[in-house]
TIRO-2110 file (N, C-alpha, C; in Angstrom, 1 decimal):
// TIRO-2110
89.0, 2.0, 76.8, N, 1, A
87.5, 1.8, 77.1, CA, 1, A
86.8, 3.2, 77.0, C, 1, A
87.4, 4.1, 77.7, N, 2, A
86.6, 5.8, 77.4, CA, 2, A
86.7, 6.0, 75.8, C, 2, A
88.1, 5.6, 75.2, N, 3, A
88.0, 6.3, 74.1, CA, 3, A
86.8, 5.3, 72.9, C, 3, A
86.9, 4.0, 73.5, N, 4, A
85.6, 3.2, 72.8, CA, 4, A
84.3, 4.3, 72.7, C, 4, A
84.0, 4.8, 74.4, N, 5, A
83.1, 5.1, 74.6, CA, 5, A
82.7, 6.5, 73.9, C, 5, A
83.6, 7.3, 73.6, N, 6, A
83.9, 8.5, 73.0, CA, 6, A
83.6, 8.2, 71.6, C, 6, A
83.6, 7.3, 71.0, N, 7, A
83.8, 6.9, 69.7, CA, 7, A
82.4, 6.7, 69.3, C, 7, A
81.8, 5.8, 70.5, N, 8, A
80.2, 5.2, 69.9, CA, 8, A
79.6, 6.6, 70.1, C, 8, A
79.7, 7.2, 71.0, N, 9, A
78.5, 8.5, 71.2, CA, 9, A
78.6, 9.6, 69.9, C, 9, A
80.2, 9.8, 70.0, N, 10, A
80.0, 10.6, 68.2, CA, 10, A
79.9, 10.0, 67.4, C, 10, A
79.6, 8.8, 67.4, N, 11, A
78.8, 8.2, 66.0, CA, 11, A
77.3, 8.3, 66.2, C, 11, A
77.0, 7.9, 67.2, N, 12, A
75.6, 8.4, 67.5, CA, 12, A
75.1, 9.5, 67.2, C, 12, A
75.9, 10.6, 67.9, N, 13, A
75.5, 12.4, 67.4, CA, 13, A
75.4, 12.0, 66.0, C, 13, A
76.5, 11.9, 65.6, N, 14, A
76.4, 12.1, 63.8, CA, 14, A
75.1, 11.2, 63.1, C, 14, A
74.6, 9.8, 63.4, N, 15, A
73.9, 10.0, 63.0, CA, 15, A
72.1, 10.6, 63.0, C, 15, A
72.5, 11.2, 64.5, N, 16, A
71.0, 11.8, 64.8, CA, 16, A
70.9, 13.4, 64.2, C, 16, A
72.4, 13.6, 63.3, N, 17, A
72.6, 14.9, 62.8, CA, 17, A
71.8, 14.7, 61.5, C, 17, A
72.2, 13.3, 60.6, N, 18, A
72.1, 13.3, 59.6, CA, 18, A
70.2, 12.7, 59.5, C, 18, A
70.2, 12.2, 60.5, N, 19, A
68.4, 12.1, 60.4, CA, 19, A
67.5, 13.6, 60.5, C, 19, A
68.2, 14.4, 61.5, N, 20, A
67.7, 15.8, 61.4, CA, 20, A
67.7, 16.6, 59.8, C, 20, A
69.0, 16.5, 59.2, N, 21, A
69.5, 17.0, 58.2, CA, 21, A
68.7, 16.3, 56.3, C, 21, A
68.2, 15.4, 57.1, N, 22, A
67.3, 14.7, 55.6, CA, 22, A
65.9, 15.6, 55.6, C, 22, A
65.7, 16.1, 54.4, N, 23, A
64.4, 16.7, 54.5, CA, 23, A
63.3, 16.2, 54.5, C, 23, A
63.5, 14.6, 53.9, N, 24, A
62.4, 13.8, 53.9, CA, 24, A
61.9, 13.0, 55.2, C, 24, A
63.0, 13.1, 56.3, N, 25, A
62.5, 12.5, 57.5, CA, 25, A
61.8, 13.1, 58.4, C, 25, A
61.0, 12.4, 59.6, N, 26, A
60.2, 13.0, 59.9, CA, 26, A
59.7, 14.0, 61.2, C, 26, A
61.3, 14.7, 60.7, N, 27, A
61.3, 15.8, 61.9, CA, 27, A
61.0, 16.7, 60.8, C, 27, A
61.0, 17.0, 59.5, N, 28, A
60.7, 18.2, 58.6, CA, 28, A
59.2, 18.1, 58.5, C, 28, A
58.3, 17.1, 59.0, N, 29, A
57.1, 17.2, 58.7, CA, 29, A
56.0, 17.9, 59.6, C, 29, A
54.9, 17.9, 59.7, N, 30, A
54.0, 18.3, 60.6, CA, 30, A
53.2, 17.6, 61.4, C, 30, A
53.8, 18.0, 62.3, N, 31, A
52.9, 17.0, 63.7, CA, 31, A
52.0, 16.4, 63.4, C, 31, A
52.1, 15.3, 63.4, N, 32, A
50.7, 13.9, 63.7, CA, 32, A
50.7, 13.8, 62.0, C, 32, A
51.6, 13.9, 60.9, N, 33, A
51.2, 13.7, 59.8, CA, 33, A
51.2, 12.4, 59.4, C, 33, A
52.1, 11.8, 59.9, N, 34, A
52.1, 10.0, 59.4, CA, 34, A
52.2, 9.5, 60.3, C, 34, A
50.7, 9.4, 61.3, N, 35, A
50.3, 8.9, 62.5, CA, 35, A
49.5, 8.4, 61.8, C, 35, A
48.2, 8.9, 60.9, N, 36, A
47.0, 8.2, 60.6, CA, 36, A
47.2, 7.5, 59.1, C, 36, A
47.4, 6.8, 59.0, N, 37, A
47.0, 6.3, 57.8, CA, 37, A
45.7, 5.5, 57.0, C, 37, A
45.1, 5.8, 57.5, N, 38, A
43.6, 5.3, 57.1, CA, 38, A
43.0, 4.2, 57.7, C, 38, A
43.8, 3.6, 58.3, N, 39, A
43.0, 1.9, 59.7, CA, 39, A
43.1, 2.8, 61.1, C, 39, A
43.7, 4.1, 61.6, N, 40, A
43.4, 4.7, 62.8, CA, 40, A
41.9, 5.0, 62.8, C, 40, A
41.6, 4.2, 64.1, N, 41, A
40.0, 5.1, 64.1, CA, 41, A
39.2, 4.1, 63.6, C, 41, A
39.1, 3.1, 62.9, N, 42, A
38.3, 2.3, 61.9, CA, 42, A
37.6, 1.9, 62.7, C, 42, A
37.7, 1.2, 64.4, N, 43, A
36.9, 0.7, 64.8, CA, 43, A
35.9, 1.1, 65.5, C, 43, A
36.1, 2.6, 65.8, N, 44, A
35.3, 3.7, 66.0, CA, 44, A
34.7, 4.1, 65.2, C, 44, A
34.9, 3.9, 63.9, N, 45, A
34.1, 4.6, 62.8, CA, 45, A
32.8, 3.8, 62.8, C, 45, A
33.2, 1.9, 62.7, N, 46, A
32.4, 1.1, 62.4, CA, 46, A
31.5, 1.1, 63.4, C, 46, A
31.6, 1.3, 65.0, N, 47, A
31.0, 0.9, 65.5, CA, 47, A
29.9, 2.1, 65.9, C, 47, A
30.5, 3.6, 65.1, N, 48, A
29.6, 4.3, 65.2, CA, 48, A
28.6, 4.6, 64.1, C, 48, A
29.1, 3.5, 62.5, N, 49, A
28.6, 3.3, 61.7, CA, 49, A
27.0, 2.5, 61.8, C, 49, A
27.4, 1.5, 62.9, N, 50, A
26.6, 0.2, 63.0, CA, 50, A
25.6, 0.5, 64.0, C, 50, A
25.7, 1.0, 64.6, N, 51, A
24.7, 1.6, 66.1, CA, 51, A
24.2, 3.2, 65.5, C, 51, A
24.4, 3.8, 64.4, N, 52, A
23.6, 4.7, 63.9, CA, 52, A
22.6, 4.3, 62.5, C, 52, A
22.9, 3.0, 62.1, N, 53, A
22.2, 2.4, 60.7, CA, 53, A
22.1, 2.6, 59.5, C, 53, A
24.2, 3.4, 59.7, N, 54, A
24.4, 3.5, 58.3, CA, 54, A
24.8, 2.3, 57.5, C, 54, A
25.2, 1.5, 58.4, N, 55, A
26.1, 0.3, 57.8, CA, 55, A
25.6, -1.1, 58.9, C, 55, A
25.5, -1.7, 58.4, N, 56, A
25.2, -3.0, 59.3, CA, 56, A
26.4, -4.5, 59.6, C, 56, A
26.2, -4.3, 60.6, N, 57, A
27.0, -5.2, 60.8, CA, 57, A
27.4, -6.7, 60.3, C, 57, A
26.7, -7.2, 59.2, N, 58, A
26.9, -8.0, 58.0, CA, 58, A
27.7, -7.7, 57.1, C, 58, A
27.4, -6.5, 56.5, N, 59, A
28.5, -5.9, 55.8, CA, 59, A
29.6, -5.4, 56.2, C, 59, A
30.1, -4.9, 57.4, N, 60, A
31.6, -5.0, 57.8, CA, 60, A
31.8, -6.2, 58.0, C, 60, A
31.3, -7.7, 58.5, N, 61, A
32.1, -8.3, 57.9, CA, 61, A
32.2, -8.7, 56.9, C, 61, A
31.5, -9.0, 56.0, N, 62, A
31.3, -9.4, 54.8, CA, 62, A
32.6, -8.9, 54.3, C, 62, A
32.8, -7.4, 54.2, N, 63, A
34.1, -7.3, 53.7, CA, 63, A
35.5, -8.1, 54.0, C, 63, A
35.4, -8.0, 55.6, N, 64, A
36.4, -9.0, 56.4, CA, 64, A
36.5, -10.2, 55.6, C, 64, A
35.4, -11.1, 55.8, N, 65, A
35.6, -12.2, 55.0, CA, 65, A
36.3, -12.1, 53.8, C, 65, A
35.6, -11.4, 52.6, N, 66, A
36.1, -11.7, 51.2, CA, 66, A
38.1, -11.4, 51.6, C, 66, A
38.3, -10.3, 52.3, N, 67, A
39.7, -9.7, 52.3, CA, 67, A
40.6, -10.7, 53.0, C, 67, A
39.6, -11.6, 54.1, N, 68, A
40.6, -12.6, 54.7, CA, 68, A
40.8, -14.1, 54.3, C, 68, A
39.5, -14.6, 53.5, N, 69, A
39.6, -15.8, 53.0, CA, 69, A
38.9, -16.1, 51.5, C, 69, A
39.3, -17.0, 50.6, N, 70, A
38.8, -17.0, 49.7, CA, 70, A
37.3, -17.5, 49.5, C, 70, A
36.6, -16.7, 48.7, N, 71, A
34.8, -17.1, 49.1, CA, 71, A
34.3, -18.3, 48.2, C, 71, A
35.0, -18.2, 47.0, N, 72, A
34.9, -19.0, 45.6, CA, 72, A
35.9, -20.3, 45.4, C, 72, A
35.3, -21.7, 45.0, N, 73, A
35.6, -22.7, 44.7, CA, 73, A
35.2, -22.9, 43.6, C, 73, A
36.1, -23.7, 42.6, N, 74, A
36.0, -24.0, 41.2, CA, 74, A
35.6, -25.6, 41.5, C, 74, A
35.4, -26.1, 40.3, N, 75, A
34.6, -28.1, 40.0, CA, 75, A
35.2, -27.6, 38.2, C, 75, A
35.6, -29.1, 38.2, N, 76, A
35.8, -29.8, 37.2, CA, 76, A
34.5, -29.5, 35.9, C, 76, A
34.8, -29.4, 34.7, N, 77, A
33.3, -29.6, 33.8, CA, 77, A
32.1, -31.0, 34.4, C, 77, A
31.0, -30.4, 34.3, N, 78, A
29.8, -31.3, 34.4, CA, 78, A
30.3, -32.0, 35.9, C, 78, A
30.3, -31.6, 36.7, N, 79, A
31.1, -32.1, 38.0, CA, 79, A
30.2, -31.1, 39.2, C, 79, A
30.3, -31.5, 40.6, N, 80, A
30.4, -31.0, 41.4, CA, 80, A
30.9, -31.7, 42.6, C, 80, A
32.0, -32.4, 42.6, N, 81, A
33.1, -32.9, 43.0, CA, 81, A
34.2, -32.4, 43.4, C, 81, A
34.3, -32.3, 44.8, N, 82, A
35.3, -31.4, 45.4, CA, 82, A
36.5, -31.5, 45.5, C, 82, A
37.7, -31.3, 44.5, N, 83, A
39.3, -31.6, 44.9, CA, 83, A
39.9, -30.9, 45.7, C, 83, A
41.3, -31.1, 45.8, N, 84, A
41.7, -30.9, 46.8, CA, 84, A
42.0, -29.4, 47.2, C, 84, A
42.1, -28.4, 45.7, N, 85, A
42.1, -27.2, 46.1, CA, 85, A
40.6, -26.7, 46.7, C, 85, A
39.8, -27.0, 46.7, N, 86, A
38.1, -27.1, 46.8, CA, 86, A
38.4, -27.1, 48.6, C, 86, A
38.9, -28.2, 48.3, N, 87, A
38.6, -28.6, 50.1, CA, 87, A
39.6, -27.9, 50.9, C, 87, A
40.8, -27.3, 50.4, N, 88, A
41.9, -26.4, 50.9, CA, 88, A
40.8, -25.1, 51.2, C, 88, A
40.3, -24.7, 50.4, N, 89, A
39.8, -23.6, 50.5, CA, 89, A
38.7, -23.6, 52.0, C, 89, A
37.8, -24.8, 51.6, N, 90, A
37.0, -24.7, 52.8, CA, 90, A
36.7, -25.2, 54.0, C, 90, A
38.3, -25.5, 54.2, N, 91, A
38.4, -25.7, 55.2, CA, 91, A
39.3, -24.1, 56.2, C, 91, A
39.6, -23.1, 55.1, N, 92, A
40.0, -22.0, 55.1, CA, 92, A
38.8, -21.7, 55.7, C, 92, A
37.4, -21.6, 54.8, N, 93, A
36.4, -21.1, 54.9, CA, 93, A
35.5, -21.9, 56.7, C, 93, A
35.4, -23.0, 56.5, N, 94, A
35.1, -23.3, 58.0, CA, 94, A
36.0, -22.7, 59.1, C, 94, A
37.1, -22.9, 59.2, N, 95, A
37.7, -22.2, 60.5, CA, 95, A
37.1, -20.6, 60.6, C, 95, A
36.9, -19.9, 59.4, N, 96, A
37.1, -18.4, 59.9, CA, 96, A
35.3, -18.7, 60.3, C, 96, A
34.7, -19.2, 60.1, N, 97, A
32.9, -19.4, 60.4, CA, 97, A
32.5, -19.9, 61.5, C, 97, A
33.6, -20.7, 61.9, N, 98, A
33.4, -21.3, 63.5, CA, 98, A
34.0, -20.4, 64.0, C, 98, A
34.4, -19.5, 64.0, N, 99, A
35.1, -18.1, 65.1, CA, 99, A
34.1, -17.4, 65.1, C, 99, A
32.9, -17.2, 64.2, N, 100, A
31.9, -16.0, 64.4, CA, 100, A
30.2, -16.7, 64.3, C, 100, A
30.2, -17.3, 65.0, N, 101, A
28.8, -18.2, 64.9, CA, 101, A
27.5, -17.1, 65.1, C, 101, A
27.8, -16.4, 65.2, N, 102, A
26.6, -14.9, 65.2, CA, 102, A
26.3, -15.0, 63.5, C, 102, A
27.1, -15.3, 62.6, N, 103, A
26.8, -14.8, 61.3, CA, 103, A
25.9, -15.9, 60.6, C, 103, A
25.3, -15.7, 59.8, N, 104, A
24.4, -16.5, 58.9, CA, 104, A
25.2, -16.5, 56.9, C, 104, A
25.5, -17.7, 56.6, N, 105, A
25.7, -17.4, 55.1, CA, 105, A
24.6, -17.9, 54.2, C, 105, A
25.4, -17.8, 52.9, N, 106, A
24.2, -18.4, 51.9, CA, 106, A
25.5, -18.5, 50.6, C, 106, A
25.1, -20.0, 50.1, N, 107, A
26.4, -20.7, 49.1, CA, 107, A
25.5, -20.5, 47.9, C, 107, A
25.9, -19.9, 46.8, N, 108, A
25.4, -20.0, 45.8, CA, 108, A
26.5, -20.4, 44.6, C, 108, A
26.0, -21.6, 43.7, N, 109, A
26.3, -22.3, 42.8, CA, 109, A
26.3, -21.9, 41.3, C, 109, A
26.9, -22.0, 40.5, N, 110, A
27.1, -21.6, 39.6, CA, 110, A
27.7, -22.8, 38.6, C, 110, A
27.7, -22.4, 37.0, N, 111, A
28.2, -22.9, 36.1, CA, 111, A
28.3, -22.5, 34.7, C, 111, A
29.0, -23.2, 33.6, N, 112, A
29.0, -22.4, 32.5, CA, 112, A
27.7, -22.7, 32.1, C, 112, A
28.1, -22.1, 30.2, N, 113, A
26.6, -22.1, 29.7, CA, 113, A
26.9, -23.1, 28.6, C, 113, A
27.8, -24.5, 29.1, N, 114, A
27.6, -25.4, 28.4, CA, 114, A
26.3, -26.2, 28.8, C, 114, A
25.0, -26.8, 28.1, N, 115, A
24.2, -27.6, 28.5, CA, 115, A
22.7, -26.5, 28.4, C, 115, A
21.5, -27.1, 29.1, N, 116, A
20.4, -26.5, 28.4, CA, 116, A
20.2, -25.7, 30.4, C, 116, A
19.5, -24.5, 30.3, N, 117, A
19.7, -23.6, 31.8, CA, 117, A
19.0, -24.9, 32.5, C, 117, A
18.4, -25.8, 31.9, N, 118, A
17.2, -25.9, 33.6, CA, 118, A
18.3, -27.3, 34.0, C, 118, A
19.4, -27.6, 33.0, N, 119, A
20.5, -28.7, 33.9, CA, 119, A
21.2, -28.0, 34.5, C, 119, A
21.7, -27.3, 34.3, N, 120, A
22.4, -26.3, 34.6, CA, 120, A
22.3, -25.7, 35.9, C, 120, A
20.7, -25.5, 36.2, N, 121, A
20.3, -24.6, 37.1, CA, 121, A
20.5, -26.2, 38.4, C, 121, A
19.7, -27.0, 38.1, N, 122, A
20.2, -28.4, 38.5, CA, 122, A
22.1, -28.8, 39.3, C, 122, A
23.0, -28.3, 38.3, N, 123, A
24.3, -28.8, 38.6, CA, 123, A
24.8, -27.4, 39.4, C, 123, A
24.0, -26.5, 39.5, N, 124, A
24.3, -25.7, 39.9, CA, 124, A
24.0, -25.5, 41.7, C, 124, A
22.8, -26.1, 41.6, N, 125, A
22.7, -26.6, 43.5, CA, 125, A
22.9, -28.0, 43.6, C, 125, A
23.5, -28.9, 43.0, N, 126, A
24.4, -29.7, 43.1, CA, 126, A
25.5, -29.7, 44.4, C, 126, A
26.6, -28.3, 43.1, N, 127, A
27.5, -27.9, 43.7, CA, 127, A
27.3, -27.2, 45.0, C, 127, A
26.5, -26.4, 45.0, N, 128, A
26.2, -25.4, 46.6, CA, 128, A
25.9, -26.4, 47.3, C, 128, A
25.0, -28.1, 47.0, N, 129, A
25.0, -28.8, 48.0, CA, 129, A
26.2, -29.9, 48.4, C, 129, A
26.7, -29.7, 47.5, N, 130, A
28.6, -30.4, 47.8, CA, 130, A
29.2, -29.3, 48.9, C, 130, A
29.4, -28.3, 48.9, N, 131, A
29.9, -27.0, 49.5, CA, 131, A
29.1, -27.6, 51.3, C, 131, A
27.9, -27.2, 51.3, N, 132, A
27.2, -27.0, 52.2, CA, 132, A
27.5, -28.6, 53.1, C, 132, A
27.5, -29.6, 52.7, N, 133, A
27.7, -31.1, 53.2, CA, 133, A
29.4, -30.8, 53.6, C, 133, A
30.3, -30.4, 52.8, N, 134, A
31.5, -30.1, 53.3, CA, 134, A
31.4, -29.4, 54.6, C, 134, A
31.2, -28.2, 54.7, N, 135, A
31.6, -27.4, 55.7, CA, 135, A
30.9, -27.6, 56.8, C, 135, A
29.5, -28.6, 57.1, N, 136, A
29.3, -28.8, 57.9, CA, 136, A
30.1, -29.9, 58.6, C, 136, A
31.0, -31.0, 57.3, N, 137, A
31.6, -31.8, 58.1, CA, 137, A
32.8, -31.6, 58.8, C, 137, A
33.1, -30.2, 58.2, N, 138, A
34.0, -29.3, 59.1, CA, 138, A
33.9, -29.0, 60.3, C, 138, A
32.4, -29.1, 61.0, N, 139, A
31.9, -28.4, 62.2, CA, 139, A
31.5, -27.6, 62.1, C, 139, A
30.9, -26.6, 60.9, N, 140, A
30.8, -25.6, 61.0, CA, 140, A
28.7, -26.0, 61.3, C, 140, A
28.4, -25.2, 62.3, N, 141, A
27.0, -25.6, 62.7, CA, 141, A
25.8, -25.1, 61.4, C, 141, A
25.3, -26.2, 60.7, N, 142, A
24.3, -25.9, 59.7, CA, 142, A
23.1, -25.1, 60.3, C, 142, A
23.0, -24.6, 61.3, N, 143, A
21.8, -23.4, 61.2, CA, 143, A
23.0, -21.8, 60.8, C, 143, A
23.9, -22.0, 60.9, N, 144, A
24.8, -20.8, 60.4, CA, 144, A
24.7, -21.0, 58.6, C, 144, A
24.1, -21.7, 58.3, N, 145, A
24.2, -22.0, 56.5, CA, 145, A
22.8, -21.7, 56.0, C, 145, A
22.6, -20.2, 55.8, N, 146, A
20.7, -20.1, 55.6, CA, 146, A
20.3, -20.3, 54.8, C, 146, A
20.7, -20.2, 53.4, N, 147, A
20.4, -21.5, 51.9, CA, 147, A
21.8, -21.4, 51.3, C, 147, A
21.4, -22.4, 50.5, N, 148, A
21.9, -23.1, 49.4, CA, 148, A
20.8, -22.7, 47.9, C, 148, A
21.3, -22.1, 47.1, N, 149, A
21.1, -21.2, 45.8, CA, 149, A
21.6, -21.7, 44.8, C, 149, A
20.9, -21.9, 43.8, N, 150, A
21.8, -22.2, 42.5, CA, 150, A
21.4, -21.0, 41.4, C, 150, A
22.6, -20.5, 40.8, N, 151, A
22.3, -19.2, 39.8, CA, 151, A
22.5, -19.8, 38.6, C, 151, A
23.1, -21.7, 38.5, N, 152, A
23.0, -21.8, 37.1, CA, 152, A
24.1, -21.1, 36.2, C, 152, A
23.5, -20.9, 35.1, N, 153, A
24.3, -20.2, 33.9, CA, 153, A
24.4, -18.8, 34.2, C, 153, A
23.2, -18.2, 35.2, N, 154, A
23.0, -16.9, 34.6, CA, 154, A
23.9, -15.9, 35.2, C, 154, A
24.8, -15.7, 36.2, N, 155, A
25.9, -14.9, 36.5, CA, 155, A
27.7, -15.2, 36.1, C, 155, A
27.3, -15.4, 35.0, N, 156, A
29.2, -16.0, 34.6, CA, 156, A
29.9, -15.0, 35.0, C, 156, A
31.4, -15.5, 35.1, N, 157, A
32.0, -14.2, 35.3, CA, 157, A
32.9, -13.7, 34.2, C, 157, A
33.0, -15.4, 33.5, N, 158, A
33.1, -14.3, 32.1, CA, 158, A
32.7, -14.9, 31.0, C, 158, A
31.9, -13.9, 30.2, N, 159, A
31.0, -14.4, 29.2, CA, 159, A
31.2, -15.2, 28.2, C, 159, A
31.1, -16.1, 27.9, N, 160, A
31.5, -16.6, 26.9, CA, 160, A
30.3, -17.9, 26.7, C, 160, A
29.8, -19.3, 25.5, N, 161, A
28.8, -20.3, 25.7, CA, 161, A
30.0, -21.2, 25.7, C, 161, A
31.4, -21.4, 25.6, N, 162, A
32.0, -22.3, 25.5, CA, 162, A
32.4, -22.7, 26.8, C, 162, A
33.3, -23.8, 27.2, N, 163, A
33.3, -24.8, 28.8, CA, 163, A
34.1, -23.2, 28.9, C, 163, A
34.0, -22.7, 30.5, N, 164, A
34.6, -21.9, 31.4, CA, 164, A
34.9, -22.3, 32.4, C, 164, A
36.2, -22.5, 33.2, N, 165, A
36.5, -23.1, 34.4, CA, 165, A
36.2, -21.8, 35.5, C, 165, A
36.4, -20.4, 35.0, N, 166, A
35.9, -19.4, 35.9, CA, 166, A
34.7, -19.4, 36.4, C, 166, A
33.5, -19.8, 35.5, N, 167, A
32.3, -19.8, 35.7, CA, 167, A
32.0, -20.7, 36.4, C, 167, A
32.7, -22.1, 36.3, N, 168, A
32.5, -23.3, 37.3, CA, 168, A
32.6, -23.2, 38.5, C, 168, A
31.2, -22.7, 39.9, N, 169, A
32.1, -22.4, 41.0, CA, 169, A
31.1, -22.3, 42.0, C, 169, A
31.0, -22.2, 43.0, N, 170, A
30.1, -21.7, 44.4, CA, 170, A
31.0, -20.5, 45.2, C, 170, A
29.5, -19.8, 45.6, N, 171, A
30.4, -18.5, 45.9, CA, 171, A
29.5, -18.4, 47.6, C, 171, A
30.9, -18.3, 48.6, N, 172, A
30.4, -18.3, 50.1, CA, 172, A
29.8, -16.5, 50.6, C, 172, A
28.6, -16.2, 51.1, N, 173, A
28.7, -15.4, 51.2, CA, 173, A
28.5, -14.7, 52.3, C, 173, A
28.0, -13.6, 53.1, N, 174, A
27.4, -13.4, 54.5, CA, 174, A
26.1, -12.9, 54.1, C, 174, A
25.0, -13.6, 54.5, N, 175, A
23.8, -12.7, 54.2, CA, 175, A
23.3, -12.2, 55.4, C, 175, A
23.7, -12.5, 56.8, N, 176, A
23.1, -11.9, 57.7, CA, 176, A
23.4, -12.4, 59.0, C, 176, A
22.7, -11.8, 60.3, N, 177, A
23.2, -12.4, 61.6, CA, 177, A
22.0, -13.6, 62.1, C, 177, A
22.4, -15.0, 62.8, N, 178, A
21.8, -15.8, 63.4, CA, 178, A
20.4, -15.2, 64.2, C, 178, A
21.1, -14.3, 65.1, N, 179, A
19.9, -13.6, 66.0, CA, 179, A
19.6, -12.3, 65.0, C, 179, A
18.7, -12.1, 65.4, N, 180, A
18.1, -10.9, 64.3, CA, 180, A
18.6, -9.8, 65.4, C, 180, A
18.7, -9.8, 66.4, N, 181, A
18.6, -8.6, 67.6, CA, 181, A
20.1, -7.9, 67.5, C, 181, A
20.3, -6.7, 67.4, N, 182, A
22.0, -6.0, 67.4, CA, 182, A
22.3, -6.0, 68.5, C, 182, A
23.5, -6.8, 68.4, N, 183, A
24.4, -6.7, 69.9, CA, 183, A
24.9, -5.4, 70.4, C, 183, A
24.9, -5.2, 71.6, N, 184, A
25.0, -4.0, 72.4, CA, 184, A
26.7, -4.0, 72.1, C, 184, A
27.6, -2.5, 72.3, N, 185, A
28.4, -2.4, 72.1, CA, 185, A
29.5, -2.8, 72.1, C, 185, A
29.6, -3.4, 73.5, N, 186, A
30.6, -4.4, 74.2, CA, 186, A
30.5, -5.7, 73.3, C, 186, A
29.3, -6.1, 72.9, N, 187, A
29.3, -7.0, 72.2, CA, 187, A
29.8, -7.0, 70.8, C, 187, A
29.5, -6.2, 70.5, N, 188, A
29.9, -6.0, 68.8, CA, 188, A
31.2, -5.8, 68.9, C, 188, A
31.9, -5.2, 69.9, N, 189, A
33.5, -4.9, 69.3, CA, 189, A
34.1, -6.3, 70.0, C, 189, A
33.9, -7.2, 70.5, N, 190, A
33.8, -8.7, 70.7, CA, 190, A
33.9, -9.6, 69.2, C, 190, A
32.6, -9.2, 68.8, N, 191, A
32.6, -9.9, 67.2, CA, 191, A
33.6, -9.1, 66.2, C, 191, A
33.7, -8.4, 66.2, N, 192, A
34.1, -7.7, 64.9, CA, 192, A
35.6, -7.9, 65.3, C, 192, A
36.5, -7.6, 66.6, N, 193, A
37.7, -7.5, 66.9, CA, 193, A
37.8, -9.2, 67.8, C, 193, A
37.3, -9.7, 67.3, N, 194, A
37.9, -11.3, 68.2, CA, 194, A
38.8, -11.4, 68.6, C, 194, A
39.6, -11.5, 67.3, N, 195, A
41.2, -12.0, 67.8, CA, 195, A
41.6, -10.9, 68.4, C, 195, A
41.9, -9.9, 68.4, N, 196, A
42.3, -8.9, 68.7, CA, 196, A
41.8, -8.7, 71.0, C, 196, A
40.4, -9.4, 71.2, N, 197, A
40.2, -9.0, 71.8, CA, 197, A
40.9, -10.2, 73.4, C, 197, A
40.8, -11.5, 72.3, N, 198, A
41.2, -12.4, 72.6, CA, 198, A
42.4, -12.3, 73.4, C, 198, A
43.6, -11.8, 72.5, N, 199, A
45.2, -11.7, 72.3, CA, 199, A
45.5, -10.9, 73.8, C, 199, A
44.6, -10.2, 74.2, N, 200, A
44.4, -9.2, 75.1, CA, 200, A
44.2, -9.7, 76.7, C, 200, A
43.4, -11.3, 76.1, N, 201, A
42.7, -11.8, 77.5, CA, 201, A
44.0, -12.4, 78.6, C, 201, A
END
């Protein structure tokens, strides 16, 4: 039993020898060097971004959004008929919208440059009104949905006048907050860190 015990501890020394002895580990380095990697601090940054009027609190999450759920759904040619990846998506898209009922969006529609613009412009809030009838029947509360847009032909994403399935699409966006008024501090790191604040409770 001692000599077990003799046995684990010089394996231990040895390997806290050979961790010392690597130059690349991170006793050769300098204090606090790979502490920060670029998310330390972010919520401090933002919230001293947001309460000074560099950055608004739309646009932090705006980014959130695109990074956490997909914004864009595709339709079929001459269609704005929602399949099942359509509805996979927005039902992705309702859940993360019912977590933040502070935000305000706007669905804008899209299509190729098969057909003449003013059908087009037509099939194009079509689709944003397929989109918008969805996600309310998700629960997602329609005063959170501030228009519905159709851009038509004229923003493809890639150029071409022949059928494009890329082009075929509505794009979810954040245009702004419900209340016009900025929530006080306590508040905002509430919105912005939900889950986070939640996990906590």
């Amino acid at each position: 039993m001692a000599m077990n015990r003799r046995l684990f501890l010089m394996g231990a020394a040895g390997l806290g020898l050979t961790a010392c002895a690597d130059p690349k580990s991170s006793y050769h380095r300098e204090a606090g060097s790979t502490i920060d990697e670029g998310g330390f601090g972010n919520p401090t940054m933002h919230n001293h971004l947001v309460h000074t009027g560099q950055i608004s609190l739309a646009e932090v999450m705006s980014r959130r959004f695109h990074a956490e759920v997909p914004s864009m759904v595709n339709f079929a040619f001459d269609s704005a008929a929602l399949d099942v990846e359509a509805r996979t998506i927005l039902r992705m898209q309702a859940h993360w919208m019912k977590r933040f009922p502070e935000l305000r969006y706007t669905i804008y529609g899209h299509t190729d440059k098969v057909g003449s613009a003013a059908y087009n412009h037509r099939l194009g809030q079509r689709r944003a009104n397929a989109v918008l009838r969805h996600l309310v029947s998700l629960g997602v509360p329609r005063r959170s949905i501030e228009a519905v847009v159709s851009r038509g032909q004229t923003q493809p994403l890639i150029v071409t006048e022949g059928r494009e399935p890329a082009n075929r699409r509505t794009v979810t966006e954040i245009s702004g907050l419900v209340r016009r008024d900025m929530p006080l501090d306590g508040q905002y790191a509430r919105i912005i860190y939900r889950q986070y604040v939640a996990s906590a409770e």
